[in-house]
C-alpha positions in Angstrom: 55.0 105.7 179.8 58.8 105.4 178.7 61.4 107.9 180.4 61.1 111.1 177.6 65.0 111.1 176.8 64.3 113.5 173.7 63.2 117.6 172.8 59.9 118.5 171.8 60.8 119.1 168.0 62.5 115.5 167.8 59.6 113.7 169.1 57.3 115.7 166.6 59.5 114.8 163.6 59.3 110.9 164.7 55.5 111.4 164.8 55.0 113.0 161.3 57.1 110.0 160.3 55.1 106.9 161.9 52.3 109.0 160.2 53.7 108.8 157.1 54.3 105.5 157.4 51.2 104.3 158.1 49.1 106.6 156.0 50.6 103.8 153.2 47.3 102.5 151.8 48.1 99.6 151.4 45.1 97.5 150.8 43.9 100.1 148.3 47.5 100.5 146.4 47.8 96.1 146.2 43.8 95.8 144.8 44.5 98.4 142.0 48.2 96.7 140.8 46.5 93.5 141.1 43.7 94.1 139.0 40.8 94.0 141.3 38.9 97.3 141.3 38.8 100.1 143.2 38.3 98.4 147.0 36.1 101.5 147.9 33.3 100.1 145.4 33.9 96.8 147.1 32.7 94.9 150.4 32.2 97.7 153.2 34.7 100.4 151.6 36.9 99.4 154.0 41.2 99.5 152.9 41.8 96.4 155.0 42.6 93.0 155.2 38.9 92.0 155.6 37.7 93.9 153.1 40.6 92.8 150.3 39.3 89.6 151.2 35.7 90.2 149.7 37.6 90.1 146.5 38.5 86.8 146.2 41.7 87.1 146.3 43.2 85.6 149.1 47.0 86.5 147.8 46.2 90.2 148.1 44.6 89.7 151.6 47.5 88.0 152.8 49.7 90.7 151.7 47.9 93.5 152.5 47.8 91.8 156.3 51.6 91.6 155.8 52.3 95.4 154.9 49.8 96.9 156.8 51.6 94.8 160.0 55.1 95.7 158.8 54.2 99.3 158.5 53.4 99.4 162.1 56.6 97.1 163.1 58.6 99.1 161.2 58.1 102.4 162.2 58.8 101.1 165.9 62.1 99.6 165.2 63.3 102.5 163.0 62.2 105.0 165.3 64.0 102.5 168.3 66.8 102.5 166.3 67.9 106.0 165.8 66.3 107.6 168.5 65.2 105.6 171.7 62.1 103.8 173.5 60.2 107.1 173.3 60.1 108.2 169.7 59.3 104.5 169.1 56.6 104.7 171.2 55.4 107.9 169.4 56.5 106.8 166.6 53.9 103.5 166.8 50.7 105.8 168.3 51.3 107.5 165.3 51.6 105.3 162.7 48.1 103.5 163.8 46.2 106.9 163.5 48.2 107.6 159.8 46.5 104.0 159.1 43.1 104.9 160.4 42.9 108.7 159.6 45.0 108.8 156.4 45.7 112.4 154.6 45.8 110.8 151.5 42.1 109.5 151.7 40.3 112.5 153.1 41.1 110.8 156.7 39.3 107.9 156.1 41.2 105.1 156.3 41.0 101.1 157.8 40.5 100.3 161.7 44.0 99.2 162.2 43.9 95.7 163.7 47.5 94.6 161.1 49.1 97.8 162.2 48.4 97.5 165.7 49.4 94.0 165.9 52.8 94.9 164.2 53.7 97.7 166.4 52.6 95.3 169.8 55.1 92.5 168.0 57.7 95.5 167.5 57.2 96.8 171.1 57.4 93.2 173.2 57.4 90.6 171.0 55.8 88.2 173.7 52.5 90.9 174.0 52.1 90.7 170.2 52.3 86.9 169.5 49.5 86.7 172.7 47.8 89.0 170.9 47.6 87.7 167.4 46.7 84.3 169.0 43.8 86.1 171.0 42.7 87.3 167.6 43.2 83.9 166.2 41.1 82.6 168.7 38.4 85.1 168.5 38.3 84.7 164.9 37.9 81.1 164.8 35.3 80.7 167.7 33.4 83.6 166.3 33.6 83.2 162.4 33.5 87.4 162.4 37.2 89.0 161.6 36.2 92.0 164.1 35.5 90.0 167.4 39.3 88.9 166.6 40.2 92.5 166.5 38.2 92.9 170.0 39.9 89.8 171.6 42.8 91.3 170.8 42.6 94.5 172.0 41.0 93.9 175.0 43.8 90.8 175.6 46.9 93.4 175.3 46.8 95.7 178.2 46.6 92.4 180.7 49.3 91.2 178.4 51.6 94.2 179.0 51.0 93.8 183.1 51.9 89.7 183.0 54.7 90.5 180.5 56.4 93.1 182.6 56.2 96.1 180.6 55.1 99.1 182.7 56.4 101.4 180.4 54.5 100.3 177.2 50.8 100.6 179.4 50.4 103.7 178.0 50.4 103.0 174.2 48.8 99.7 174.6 46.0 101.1 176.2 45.5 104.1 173.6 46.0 102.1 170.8 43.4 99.3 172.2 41.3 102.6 172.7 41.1 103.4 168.8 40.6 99.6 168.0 37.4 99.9 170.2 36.4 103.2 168.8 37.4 102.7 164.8 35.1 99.1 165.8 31.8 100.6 167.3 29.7 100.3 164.0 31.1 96.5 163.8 29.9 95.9 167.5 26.5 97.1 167.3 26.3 94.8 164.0 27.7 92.1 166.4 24.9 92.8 169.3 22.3 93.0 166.3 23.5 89.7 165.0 24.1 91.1 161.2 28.1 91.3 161.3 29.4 89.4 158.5 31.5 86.9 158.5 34.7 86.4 157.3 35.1 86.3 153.6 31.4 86.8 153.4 30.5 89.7 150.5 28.7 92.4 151.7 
């Protein structure tokens, strides 16, 4: 964990923001401008990437990858920026379980693989290029988006030891903890052999 350098109320304040930010449903807001239905009648319900995908569209995927990440990087950086390496750390915790648990959606929100990959990219940039490439990789050997997302996770703790960064262990492992958890239906679909792959309509 970082040094805590700020009071109680100003760490709460940065983690009702990252919420905020990442609570931005994204995937659901681009599908509707864009034409394509309501992406909870679509696919596996989902509001990511994966899902937006099912619709063809591979233009709305690609930006809903791109905002879901950037929500994630951003509420780092600002949070960095105006405050220090512990509100962006809060700050980033909280803006993965905004994307997961959203208000807005009754709490029911995406498993947050483009959010956690944009807050690992805004917390060491070295950890979060090794672990989209670890997604990469899983995704391409495995033809099944989620075993990326498992790769990925599983690849950014020993990232964070190699890399040098102590003081981010603590997020990395919490936020690889809700990958693994918001994932457990997809992993017993993977052990059962029925997990779709990508761009396949479910």
């Amino acid at each position: 964990m970082p040094i805590i350098e700020h009071s109680a109320p100003i760490l709460l304040l940065w983690a009702m923001i990252g919420y905020l930010m990442g609570s931005i449903p994204f995937g659901m807001v681009l599908t509707r401008l864009m034409g394509l239905g309501n992406l909870r009648n679509i696919g596996s319900g989902n509001i990511g990437a994966t899902n937006v995908l099912r619709t063809g569209n591979k233009t709305a995927a690609a930006l809903t990858v791109l905002l879901d990440g950037g929500k994630g990087l951003a509420a780092v950086l600002l949070a960095r920026a105006f405050g220090g390496e512990d509100t962006a750390q809060v700050a980033g915790l909280m803006a993965m379980i905004g994307h997961c648990y959203p208000v807005w959606l009754r709490f029911a929100g995406g498993k947050g693989v483009a959010t956690f990959l944009g807050i690992l990219l805004a917390l060491s940039w070295p950890v979060g290029v090794g672990c989209c490439l670890a997604w990469l990789a899983g995704a391409l050997l495995s033809r099944i988006s989620s075993m990326g997302a498992l790769f990925a996770a599983a690849a950014s703790t020993p990232l964070m030891i190699f890399t040098g960064l102590p003081g981010g262990l603590f997020l990395g492992i919490a936020l690889t903890l809700v990958i693994f958890w918001r994932h457990r239906a997809n992993i017993s679909r993977i052990r059962a052999g029925t997990e779709p792959t990508i761009g396949q309509k479910t």
